[in-house]
Backbone as CSV, one residue per row, in Angstrom:
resi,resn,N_x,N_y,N_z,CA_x,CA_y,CA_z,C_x,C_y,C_z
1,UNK,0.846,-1.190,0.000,0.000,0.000,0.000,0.883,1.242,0.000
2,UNK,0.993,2.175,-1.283,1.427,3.145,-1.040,1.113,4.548,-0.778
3,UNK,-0.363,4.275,0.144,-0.911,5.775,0.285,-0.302,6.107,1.752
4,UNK,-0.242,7.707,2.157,0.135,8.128,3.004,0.009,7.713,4.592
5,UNK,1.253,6.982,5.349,0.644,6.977,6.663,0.659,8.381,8.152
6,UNK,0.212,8.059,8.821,0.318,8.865,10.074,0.282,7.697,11.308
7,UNK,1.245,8.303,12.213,1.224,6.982,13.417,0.977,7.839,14.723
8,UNK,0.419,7.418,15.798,-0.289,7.912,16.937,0.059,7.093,17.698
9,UNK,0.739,7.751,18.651,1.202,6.404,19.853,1.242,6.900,21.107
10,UNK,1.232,6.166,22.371,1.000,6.461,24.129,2.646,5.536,23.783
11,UNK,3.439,6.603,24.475,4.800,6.327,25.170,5.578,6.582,26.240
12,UNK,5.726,5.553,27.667,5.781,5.912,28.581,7.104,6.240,28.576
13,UNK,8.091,5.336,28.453,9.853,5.267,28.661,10.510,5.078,26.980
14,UNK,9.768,5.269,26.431,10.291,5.686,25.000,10.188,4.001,24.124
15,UNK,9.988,3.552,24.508,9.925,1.662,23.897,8.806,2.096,22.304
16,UNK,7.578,2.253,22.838,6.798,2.505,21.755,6.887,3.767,20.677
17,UNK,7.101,4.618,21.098,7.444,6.127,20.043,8.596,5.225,19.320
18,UNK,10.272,4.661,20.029,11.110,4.297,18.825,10.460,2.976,17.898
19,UNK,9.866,2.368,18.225,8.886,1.209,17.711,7.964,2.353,16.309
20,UNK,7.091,2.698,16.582,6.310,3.591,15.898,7.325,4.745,14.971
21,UNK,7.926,5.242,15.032,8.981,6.072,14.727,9.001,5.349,13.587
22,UNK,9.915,4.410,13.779,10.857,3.405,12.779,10.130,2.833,11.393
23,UNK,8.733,2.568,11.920,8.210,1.747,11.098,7.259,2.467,9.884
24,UNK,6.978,3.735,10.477,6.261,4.483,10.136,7.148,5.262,8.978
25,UNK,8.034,5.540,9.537,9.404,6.292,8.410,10.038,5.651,7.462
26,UNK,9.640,4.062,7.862,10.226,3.011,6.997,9.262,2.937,5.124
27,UNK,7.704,3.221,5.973,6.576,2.753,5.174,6.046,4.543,4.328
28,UNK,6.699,5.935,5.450,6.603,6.721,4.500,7.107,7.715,5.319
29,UNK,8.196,8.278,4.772,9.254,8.950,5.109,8.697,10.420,5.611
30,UNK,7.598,10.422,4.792,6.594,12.072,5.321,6.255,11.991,6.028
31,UNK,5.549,10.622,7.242,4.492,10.490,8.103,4.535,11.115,9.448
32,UNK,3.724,11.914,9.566,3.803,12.362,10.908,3.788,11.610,12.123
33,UNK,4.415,11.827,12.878,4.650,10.957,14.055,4.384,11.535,15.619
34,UNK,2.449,11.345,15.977,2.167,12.203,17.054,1.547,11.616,18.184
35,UNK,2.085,12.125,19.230,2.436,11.497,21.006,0.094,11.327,21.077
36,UNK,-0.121,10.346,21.539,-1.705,10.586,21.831,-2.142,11.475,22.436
37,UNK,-1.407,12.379,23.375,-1.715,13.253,24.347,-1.152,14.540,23.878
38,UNK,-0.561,14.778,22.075,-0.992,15.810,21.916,-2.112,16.343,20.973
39,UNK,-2.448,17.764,20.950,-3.489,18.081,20.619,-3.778,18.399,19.191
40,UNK,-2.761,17.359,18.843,-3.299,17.015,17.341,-3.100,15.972,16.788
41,UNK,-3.310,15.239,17.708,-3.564,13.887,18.133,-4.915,13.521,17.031
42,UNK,-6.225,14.106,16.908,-7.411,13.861,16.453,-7.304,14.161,15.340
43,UNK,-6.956,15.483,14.718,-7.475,16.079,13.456,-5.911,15.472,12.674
44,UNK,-4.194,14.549,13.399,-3.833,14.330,12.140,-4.596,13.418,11.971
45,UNK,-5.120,12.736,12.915,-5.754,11.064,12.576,-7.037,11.349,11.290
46,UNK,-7.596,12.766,11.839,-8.586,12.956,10.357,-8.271,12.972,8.924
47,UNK,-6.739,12.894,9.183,-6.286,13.895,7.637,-5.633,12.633,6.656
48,UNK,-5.741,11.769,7.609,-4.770,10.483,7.036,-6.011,9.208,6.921
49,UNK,-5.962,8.372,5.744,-6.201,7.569,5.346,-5.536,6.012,6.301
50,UNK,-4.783,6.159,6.598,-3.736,5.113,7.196,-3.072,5.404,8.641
51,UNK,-3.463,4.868,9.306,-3.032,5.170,10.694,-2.024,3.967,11.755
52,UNK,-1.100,4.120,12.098,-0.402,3.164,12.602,-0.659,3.678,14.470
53,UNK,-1.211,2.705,14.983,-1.616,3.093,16.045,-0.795,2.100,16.896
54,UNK,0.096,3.126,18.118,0.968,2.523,18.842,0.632,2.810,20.364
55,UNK,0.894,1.452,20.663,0.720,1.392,22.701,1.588,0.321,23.333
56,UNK,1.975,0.781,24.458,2.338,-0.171,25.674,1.140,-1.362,25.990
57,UNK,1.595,-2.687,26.090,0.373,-3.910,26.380,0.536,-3.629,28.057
58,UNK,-0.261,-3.640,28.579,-0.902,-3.445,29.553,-1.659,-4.846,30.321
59,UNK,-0.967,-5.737,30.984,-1.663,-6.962,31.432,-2.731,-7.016,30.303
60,UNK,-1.596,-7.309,29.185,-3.054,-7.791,28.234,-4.127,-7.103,27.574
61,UNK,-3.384,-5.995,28.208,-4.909,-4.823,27.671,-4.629,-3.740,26.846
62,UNK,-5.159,-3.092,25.888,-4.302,-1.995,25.759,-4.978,-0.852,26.871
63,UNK,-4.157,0.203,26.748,-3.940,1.229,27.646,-5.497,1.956,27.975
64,UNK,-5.880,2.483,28.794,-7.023,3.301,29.129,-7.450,3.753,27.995
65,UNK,-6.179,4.897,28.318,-6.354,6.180,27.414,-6.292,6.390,25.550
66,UNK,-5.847,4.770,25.610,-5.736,4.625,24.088,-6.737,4.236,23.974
67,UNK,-7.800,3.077,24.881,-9.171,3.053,24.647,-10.394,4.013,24.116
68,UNK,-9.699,5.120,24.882,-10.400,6.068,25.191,-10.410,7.047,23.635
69,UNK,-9.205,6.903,23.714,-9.236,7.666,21.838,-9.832,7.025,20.881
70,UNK,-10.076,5.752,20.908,-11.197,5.237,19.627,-12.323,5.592,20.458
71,UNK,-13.052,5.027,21.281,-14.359,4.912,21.682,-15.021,6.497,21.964
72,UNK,-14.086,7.496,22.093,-15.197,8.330,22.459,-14.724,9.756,20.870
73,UNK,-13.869,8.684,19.904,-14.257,9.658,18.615,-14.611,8.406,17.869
74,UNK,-15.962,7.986,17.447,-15.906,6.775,16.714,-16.324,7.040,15.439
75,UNK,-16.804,8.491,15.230,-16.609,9.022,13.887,-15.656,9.135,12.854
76,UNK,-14.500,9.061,14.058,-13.188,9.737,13.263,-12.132,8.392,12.862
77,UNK,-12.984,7.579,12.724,-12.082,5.688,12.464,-13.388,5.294,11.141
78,UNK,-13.873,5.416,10.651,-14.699,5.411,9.945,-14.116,5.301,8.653
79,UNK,-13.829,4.403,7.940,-13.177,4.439,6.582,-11.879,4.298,7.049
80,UNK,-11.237,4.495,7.894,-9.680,4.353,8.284,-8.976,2.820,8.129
81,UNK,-7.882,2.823,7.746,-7.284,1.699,7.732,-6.245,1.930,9.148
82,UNK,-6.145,0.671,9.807,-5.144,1.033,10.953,-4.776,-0.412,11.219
83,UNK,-3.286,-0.322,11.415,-2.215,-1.256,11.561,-1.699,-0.350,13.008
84,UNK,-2.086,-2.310,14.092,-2.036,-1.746,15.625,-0.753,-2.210,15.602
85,UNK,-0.004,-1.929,16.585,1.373,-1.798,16.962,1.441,-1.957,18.621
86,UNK,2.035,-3.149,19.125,2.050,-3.027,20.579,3.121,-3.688,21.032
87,UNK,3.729,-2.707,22.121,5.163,-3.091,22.489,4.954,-4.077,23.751
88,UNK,5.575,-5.214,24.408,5.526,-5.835,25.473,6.813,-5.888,26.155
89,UNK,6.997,-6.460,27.201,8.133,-6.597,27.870,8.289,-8.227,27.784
90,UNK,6.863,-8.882,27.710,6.931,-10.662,27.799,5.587,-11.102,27.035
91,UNK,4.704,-11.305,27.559,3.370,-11.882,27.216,2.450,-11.024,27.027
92,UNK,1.796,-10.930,25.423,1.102,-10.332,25.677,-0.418,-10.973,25.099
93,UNK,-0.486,-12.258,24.171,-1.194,-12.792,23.683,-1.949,-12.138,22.610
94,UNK,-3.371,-11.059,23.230,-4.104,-10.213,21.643,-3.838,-9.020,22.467
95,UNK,-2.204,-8.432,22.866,-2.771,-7.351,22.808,-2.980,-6.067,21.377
96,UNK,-2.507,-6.469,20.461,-2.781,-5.708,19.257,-4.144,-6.102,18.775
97,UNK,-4.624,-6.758,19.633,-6.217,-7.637,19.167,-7.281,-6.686,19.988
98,UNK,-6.710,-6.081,21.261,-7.476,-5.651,21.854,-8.029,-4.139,21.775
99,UNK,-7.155,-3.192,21.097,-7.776,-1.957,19.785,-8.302,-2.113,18.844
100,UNK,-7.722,-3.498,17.831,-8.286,-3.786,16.510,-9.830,-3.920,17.275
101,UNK,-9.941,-4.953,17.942,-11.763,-4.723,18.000,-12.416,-3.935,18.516
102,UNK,-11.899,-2.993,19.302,-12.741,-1.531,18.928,-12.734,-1.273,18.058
103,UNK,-12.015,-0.867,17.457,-11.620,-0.445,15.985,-12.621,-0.814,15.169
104,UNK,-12.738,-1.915,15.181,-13.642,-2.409,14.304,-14.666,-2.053,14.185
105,UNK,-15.381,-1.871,15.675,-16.793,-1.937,16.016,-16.899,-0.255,15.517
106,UNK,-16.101,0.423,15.366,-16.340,2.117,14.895,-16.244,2.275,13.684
107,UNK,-16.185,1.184,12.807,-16.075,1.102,11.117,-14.377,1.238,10.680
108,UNK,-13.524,1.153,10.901,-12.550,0.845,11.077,-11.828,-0.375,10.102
109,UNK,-10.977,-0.251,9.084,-10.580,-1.921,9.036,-9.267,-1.908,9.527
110,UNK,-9.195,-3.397,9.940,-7.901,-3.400,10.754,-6.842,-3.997,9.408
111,UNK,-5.667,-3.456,9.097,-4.875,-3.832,7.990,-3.973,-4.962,9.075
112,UNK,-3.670,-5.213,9.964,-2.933,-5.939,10.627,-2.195,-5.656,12.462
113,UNK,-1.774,-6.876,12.681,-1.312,-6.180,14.097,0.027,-6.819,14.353
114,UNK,1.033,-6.234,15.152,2.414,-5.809,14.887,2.847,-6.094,16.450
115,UNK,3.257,-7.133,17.177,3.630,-7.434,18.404,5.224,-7.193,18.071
116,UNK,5.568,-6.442,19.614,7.464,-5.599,19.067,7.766,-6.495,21.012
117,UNK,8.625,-6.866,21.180,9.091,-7.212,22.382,10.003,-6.471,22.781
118,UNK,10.275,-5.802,23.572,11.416,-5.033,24.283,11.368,-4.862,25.415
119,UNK,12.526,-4.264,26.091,13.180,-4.426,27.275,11.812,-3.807,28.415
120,UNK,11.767,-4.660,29.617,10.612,-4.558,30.362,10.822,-3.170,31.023
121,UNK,9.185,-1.982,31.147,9.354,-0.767,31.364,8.927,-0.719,32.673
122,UNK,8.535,-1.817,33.653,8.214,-1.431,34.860,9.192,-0.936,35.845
123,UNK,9.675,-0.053,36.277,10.614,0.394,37.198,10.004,-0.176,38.234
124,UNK,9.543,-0.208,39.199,9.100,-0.620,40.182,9.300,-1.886,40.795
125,UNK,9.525,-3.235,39.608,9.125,-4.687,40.082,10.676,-5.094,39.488
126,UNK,11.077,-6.358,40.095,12.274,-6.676,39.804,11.989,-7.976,39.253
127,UNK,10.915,-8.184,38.628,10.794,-9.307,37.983,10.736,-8.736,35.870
128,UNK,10.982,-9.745,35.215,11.611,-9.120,34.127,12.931,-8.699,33.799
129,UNK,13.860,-8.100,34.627,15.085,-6.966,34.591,16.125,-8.069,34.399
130,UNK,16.820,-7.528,33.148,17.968,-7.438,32.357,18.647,-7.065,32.226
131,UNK,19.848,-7.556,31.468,21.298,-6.133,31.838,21.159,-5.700,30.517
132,UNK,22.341,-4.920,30.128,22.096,-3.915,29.599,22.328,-4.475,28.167
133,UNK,23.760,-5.087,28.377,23.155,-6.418,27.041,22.486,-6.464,26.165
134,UNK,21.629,-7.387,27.672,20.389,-8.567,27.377,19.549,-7.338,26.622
135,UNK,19.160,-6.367,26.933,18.411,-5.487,26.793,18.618,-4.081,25.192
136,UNK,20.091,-4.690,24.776,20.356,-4.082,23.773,19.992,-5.091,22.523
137,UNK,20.495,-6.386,22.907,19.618,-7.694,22.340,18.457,-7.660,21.447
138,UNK,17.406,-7.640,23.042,16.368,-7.124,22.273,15.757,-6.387,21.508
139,UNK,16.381,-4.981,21.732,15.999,-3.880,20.818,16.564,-4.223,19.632
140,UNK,18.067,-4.652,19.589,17.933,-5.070,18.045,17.428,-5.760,17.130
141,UNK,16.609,-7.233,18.056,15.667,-7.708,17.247,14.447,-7.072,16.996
142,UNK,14.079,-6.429,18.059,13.068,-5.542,17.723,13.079,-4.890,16.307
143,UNK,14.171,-4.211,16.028,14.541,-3.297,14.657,14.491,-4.294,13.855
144,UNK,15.050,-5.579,13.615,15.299,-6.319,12.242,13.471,-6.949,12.416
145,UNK,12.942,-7.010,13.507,11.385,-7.320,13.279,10.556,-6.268,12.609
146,UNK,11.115,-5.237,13.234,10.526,-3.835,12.348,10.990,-3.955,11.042
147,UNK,12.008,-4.111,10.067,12.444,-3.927,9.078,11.946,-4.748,8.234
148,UNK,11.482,-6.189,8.266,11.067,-7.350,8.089,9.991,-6.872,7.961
149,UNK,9.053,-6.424,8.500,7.786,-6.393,8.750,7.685,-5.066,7.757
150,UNK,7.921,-3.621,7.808,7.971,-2.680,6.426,8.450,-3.317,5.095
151,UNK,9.235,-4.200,4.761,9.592,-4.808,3.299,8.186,-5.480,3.147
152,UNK,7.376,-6.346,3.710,6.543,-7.254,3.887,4.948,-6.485,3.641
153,UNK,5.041,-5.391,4.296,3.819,-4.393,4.177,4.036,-3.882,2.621
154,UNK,5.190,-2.875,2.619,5.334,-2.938,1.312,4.875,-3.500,-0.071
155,UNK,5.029,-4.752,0.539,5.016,-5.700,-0.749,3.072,-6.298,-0.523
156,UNK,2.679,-5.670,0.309,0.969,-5.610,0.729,0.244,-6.953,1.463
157,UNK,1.770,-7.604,2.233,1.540,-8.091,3.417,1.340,-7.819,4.700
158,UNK,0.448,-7.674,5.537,0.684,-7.086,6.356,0.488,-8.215,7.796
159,UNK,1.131,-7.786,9.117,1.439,-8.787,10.337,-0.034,-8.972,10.871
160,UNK,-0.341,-10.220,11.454,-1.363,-10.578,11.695,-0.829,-10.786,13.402
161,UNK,-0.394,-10.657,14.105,0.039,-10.831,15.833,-0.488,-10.410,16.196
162,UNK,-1.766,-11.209,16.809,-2.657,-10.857,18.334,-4.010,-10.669,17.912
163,UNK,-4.351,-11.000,16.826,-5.533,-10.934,15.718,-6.490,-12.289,15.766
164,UNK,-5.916,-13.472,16.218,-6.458,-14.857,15.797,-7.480,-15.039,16.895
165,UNK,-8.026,-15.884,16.764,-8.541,-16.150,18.549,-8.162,-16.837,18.933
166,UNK,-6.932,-17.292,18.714,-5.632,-17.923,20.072,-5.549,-17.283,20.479
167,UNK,-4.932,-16.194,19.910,-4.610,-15.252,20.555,-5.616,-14.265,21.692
168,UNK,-6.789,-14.193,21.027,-7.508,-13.606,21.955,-7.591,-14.422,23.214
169,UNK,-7.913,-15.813,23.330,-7.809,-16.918,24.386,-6.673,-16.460,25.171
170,UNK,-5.606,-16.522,24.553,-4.102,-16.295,25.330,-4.370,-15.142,26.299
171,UNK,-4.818,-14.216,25.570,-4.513,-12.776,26.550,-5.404,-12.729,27.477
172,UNK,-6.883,-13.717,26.819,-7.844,-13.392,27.620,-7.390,-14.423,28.980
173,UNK,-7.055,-15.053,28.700,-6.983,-16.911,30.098,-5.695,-16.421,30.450
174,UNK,-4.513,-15.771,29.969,-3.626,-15.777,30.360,-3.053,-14.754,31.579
175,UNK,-3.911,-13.529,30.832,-3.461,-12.259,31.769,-4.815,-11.407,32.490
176,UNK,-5.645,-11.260,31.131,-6.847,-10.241,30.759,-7.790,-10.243,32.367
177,UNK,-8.447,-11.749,32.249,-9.295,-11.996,33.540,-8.971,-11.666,34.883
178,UNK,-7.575,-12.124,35.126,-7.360,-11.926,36.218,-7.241,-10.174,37.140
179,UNK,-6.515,-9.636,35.656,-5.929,-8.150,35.921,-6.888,-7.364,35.885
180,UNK,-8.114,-7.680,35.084,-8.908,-6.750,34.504,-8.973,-5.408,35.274
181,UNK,-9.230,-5.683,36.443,-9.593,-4.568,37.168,-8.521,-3.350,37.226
182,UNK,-7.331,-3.723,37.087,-6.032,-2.934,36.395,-6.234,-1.957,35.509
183,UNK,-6.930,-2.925,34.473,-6.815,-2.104,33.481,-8.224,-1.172,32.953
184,UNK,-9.135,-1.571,33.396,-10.682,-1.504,33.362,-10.403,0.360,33.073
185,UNK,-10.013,0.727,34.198,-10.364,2.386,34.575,-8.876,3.364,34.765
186,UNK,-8.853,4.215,34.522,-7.634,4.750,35.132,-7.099,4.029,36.153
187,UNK,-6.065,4.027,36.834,-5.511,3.926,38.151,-5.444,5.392,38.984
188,UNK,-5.779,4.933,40.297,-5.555,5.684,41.424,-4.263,5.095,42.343
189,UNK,-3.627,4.459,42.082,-2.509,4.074,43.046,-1.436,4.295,42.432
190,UNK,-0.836,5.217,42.176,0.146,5.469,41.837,0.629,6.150,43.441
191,UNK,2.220,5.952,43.712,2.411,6.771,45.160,3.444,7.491,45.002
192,UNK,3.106,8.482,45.717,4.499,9.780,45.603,5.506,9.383,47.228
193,UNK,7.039,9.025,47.446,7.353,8.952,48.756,7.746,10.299,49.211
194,UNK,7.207,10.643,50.267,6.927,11.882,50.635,8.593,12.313,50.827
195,UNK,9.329,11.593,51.578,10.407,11.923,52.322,11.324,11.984,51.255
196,UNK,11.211,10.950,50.167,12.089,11.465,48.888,11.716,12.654,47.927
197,UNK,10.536,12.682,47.180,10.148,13.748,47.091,10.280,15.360,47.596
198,UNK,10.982,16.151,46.001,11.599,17.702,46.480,10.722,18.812,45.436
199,UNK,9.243,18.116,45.007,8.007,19.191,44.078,9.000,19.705,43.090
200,UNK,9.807,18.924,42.319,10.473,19.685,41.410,9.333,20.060,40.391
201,UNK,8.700,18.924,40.424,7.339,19.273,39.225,7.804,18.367,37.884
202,UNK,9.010,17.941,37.932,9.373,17.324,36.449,8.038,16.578,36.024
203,UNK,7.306,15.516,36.962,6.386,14.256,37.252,5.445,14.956,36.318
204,UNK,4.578,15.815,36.767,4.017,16.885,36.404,4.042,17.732,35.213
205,UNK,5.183,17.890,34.604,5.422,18.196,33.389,5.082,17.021,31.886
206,UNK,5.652,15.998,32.588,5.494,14.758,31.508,4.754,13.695,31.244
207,UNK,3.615,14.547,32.119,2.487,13.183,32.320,1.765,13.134,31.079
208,UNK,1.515,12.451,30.596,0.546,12.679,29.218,-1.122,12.849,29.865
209,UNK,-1.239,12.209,31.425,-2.652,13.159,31.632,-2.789,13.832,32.485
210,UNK,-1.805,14.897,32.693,-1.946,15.677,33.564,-2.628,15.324,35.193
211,UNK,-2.133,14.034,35.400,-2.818,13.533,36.623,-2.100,14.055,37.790
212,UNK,-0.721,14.653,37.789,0.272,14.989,38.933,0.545,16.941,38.632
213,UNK,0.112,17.405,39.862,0.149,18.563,40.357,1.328,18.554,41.709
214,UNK,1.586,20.023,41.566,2.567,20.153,43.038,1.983,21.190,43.383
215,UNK,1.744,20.701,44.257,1.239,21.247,46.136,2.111,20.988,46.999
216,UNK,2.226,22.691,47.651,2.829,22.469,49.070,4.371,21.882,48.840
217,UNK,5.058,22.400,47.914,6.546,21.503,47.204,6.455,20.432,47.312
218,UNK,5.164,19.611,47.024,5.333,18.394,47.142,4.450,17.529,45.360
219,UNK,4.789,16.883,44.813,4.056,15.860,43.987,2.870,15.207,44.696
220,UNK,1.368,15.482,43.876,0.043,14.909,44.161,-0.661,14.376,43.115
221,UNK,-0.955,13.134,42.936,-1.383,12.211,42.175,-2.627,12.428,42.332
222,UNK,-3.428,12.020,41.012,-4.960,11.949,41.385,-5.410,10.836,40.516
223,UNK,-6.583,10.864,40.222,-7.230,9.471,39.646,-7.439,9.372,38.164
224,UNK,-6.129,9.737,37.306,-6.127,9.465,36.114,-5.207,9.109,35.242
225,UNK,-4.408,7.936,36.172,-3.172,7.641,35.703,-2.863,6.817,34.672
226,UNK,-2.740,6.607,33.612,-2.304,5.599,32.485,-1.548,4.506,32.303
227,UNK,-0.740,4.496,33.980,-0.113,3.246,33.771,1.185,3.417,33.321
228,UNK,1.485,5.049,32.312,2.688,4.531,31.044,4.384,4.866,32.020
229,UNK,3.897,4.769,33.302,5.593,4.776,33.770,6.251,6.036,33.608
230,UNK,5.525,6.688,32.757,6.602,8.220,32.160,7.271,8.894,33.820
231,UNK,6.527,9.190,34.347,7.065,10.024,35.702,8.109,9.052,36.226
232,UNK,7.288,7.646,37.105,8.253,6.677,37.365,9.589,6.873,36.895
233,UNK,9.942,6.567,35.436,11.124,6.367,34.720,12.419,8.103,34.701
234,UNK,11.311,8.803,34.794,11.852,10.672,34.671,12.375,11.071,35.983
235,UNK,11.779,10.354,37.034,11.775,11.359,38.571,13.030,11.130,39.107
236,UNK,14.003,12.397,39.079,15.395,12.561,39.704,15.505,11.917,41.556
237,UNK,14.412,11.812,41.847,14.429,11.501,43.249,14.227,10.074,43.415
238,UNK,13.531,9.420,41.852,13.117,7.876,42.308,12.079,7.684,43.567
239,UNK,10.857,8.840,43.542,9.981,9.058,44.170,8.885,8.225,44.299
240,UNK,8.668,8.075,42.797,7.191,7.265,42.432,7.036,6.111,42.552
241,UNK,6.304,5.571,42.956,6.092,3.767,42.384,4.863,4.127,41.683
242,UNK,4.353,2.425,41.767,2.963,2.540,41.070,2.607,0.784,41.594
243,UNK,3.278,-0.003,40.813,3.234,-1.650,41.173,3.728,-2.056,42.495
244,UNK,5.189,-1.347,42.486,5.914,-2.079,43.864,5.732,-0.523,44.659
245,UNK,7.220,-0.906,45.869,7.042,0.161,46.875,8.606,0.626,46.479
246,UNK,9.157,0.331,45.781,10.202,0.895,45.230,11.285,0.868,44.089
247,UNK,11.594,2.068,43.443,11.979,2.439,41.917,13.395,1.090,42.118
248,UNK,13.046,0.151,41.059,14.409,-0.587,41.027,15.398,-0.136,39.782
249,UNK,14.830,0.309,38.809,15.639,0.809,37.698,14.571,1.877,36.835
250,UNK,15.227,2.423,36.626,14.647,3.614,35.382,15.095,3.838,33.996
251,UNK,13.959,2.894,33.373,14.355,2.529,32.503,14.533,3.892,31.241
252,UNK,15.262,3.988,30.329,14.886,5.416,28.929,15.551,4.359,28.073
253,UNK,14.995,4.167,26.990,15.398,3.644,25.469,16.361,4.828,24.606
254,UNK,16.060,6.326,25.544,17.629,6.412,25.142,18.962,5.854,25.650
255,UNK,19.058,5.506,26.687,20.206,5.260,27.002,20.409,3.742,25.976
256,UNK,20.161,3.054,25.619,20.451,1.653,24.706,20.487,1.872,23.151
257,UNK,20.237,3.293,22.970,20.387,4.114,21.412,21.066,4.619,20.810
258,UNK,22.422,4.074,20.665,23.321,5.069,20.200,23.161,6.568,19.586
């Protein structure tokens, strides 16, 4: 397919933007390449025929807030072609399955879905964690999966990962049921440690939903968190958790980027 794409992606620690980036520039060197949480986020998605839609898998799920961008414009997927894109750290079964069928249900066709594995973004949990390596490893297969996968589109194949209903089974029996409640609604548990915490405000600056304010020189969370780690991974103090009760690594996909 050689009509114009545009790619739209939620990126917490940078895994999905270089994922989306790559593939998108691969398939058309013009394509705009815009964060979901900015505010032209909607009208490029209007302007483009072809949309490469990128997220963090989420116990199986995709993200809230990426939910939230099909279902509450379902006008604006209507005739759209969209090739989902979802980064994991391990298992994710359908999660590129789990936008395509919104997607669908808003008139939508799904051209394919695009599972990328890379280095795990939870700071918080010490399960997953790799050295730096192991973790450069992956990203490079990641890229020759990306590269593989643009020759292949190109040629008007496109990836079918997380589309089948194995796959839906997988994510659903594997992760989906149990977590649901995770992923159902925003999160409210994200925690600021008071005593580490110095209200620089960085948290606050880079949230894609503006869920963290400073009060009182201090970082305050409220009930609309996304999950995507961004603060976690940014905060000079190693303040935040979210999963565990404390930052074990902070992860940036720049540092593994030459």
């Amino acid at each position: 397919m050689k009509n114009k794409y545009c790619a739209i992606y939620l990126s917490g620690t940078g895994n999905t933007r270089f994922c989306v980036s790559k593939l998108a520039k691969m398939l058309d060197e013009n394509a705009p390449v815009v964060a979901i949480e900015d505010g032209e986020a909607v009208s490029t998605i209007s302007a483009y025929d072809n949309v490469i839609l990128g997220y963090p898998v989420q116990f199986s799920n995709a993200p809230k807030v990426v939910r939230d961008l099909i279902t509450e414009n379902v006008d604006l997927w209507k005739g759209k072609n969209v090739l989902c894109l979802a980064t994991m750290g391990a298992f994710s079964g359908d999660g590129a399955g789990c936008a395509a069928r919104l997607l669908k249900r808003c008139g939508a066709t799904v051209l394919g879905g695009l599972h990328i594995k890379m280095p795990d973004s939870v700071c918080d949990s010490k399960l997953l964690k790799k050295s730096k390596d192991e973790n450069m490893s992956i990203i490079k297969r990641a890229e020759e999966k990306i590269e593989r996968t643009a020759l292949q589109i190109m040629s008007g194949k496109f990836p079918r990962d997380g589309l089948g209903i194995f796959a839906h089974a997988a994510g659903l029996f594997g992760q989906r049921l149990w977590f649901y409640g995770k992923t159902k609604r925003y999160s409210d548990k994200l925690k600021i440690n008071e005593a580490l915490c110095t209200g620089c405000g960085n948290c606050a600056r880079v949230c894609p939903m503006k869920n963290l304010t400073v009060e009182n020189r201090a970082a305050v969370p409220h009930g609309k968190c996304t999950m995507c780690y961004r603060c976690i991974s940014l905060c000079p103090q190693k303040a935040i958790t979210l999963v565990g009760d404390e930052v074990v690594e902070q992860y940036r996909i720049e540092n593994f980027i030459p």
